[in-house]
Every structure is written in C-alpha cells, then in structure tokens.
Residue frames as qw, qx, qy, qz and C-alpha x, y, z in Angstrom:
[[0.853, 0.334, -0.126, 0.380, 3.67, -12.97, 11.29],
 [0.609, -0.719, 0.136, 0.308, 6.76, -12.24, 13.10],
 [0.718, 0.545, -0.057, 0.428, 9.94, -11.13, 11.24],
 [0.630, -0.386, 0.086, 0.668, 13.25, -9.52, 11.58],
 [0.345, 0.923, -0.101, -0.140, 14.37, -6.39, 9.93],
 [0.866, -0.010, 0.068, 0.496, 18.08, -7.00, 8.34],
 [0.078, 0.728, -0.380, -0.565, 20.84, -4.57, 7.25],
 [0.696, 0.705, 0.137, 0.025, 20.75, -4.38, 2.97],
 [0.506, 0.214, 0.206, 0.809, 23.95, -3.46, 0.95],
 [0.044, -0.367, -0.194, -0.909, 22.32, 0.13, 0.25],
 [0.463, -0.383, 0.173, -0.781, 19.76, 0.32, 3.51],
 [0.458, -0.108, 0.732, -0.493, 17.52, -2.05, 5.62],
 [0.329, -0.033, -0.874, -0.356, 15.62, -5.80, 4.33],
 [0.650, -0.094, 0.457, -0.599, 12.20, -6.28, 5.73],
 [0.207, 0.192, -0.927, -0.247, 11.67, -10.22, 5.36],
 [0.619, 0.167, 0.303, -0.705, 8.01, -11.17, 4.51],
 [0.529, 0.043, 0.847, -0.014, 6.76, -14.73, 3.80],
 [0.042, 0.196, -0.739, -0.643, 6.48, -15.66, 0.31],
 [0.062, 0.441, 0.895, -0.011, 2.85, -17.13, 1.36],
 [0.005, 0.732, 0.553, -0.398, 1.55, -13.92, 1.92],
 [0.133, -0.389, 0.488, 0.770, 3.23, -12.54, -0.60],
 [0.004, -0.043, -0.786, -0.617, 1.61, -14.46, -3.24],
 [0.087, -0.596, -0.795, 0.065, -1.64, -14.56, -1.53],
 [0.144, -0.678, -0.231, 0.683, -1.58, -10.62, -1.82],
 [0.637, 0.677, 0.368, 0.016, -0.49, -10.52, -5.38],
 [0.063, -0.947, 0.316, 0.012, 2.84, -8.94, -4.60],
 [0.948, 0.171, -0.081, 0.257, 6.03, -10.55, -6.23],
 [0.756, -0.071, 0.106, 0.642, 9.44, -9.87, -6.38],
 [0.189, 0.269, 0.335, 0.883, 9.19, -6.54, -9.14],
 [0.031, -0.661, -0.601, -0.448, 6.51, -5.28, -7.37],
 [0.214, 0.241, -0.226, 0.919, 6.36, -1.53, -6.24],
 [0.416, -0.484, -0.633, 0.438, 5.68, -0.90, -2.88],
 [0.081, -0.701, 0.019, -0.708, 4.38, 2.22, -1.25],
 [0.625, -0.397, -0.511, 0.436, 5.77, 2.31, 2.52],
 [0.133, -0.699, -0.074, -0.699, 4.55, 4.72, 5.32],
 [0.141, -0.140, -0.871, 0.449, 4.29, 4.96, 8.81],
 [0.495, -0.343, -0.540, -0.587, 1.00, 5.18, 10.37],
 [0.720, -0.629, 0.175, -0.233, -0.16, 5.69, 13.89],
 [0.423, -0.691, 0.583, -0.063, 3.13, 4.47, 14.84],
 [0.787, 0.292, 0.524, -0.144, 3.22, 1.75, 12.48],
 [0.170, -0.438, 0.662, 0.584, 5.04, 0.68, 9.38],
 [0.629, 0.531, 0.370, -0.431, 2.45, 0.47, 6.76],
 [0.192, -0.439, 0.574, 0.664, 3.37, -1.37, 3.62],
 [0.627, 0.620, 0.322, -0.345, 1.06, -1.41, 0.23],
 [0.527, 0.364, 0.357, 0.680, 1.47, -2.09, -3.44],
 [0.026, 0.270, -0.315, -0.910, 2.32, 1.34, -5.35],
 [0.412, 0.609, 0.651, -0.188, -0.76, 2.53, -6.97],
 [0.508, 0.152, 0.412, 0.741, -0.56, 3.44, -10.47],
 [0.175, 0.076, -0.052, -0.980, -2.00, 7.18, -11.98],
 [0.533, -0.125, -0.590, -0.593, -4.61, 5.56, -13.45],
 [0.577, -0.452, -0.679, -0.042, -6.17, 3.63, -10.85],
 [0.186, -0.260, -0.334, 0.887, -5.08, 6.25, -8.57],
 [0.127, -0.002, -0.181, -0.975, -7.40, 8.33, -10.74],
 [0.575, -0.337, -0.537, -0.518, -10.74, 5.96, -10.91],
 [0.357, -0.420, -0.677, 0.488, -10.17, 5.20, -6.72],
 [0.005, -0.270, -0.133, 0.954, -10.76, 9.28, -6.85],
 [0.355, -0.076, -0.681, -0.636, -13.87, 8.76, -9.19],
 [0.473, -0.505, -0.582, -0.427, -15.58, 7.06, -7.30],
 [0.366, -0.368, -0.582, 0.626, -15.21, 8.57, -4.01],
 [0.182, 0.200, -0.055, -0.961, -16.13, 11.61, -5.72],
 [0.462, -0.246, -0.615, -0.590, -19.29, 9.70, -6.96],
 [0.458, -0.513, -0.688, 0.232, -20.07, 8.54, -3.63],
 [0.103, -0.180, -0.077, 0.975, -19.53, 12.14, -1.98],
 [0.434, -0.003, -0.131, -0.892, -22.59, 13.50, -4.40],
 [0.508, -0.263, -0.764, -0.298, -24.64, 10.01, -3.60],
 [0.692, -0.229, -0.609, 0.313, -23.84, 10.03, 0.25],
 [0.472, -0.875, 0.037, 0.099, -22.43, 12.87, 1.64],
 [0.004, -0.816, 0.570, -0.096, -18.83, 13.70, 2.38],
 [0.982, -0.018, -0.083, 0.171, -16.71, 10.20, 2.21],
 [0.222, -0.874, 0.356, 0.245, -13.20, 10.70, 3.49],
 [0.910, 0.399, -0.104, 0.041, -10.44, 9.78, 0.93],
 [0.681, -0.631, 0.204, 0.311, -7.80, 8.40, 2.07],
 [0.265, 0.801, -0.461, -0.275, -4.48, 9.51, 0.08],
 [0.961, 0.208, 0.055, 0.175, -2.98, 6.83, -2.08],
 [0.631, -0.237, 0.434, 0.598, 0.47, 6.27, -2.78]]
C-alpha cells in the first residue's frame, strides 16, 4: 500500500486503508505504538500491561525449555 503522509492540526496524518485496518483489528480508538526500525516507520497496536506481562511469560518459559529466545521489547 502506498500512502501520503499529511500535515494534522497538532502534527502529521498517516492515511491507512480502512481494509487493512479492519482486517488487523485496529479501529478508529485504537492505541498505537509507533517506532522506527532499521530505517523504517514501524506501526503496532499498543500492548496492554497485562498481555505485555503473559508475552514475557512465555518467552521466559521457552528460555528454560529451549535455550535463550530473544525478546523483543513491546510497546
């Protein structure tokens, strides 16, 4: 998908089809966590504590099944 970046009232509008929107699970109200990345604008829902906390669960359960597993930081 191609887009434009706009100018906002209060900063900048990235404009992202509503298909892929919904087909992601991401609406209107829904909080984003934006980074860059290797050079790269990297945009994800916002992960709450709680699921922040059981993604860390079980990486730390893999880890003592597996070996070292790197974890990436969440939002």
């Amino acid at each position: 998908m191609i887009t434009r970046i706009a100018r906002g009232r209060d900063g900048y509008v990235l404009h992202i089809d509503p298909e892929l929107l919904a087909e992601l699970g991401i609406d209107e109200g829904t909080p984003v966590s934006v980074r860059k990345e290797a050079g790269q604008i990297v945009v994800t829902p916002a992960y709450s504590e709680a699921r922040q906390g059981v993604y860390r669960g079980r990486v730390e359960e893999v880890n003592q099944r597996f070996g070292l597993v790197r974890s990436q930081q969440r939002p």
